[in-house]
N, C-alpha and C positions, 0 to 999 in steps of 0.2 A: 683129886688134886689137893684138895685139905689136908689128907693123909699126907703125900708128898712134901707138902709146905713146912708141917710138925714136925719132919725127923730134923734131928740137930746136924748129922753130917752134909743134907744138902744143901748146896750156896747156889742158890738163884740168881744170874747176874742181869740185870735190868737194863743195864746200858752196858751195850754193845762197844761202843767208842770209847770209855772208861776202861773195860778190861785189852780190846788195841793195845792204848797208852800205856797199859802196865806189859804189855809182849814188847813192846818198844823202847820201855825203860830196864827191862830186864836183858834186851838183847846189850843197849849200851853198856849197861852193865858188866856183863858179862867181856866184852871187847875193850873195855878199859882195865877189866882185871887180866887178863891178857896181856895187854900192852904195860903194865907195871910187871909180869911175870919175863916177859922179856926185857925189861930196862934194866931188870935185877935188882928191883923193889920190892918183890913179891916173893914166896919160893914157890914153886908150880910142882906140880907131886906126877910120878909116871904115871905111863898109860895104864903098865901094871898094877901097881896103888890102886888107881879107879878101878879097875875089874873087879879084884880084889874086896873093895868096899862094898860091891854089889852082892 
């Protein structure tokens, strides 16, 4: 488990409730960038784009 703990890419998350709130802020997030992309605030990029960028 020491082993584990050393490497730099792994992130441990201790509180459960803490990373919730960050899925929770990331969804509003995400649905208020939405809703500026439909006001015509935003510019929102195609579906193809996104494929694309993958």
């Amino acid at each position: 488990m020491e082993l584990v703990k050393s490497l730099g890419f792994i992130i441990e998350v201790n509180n459960e409730e803490s990373s919730h709130s960050k899925v929770l802020k990331d969804i509003k997030d995400a649905v208020d960038e939405v809703n500026l992309i439909k006001a015509g605030k935003l510019k929102g990029i195609s579906a193809k784009a996104l494929i694309n960028e993958l």
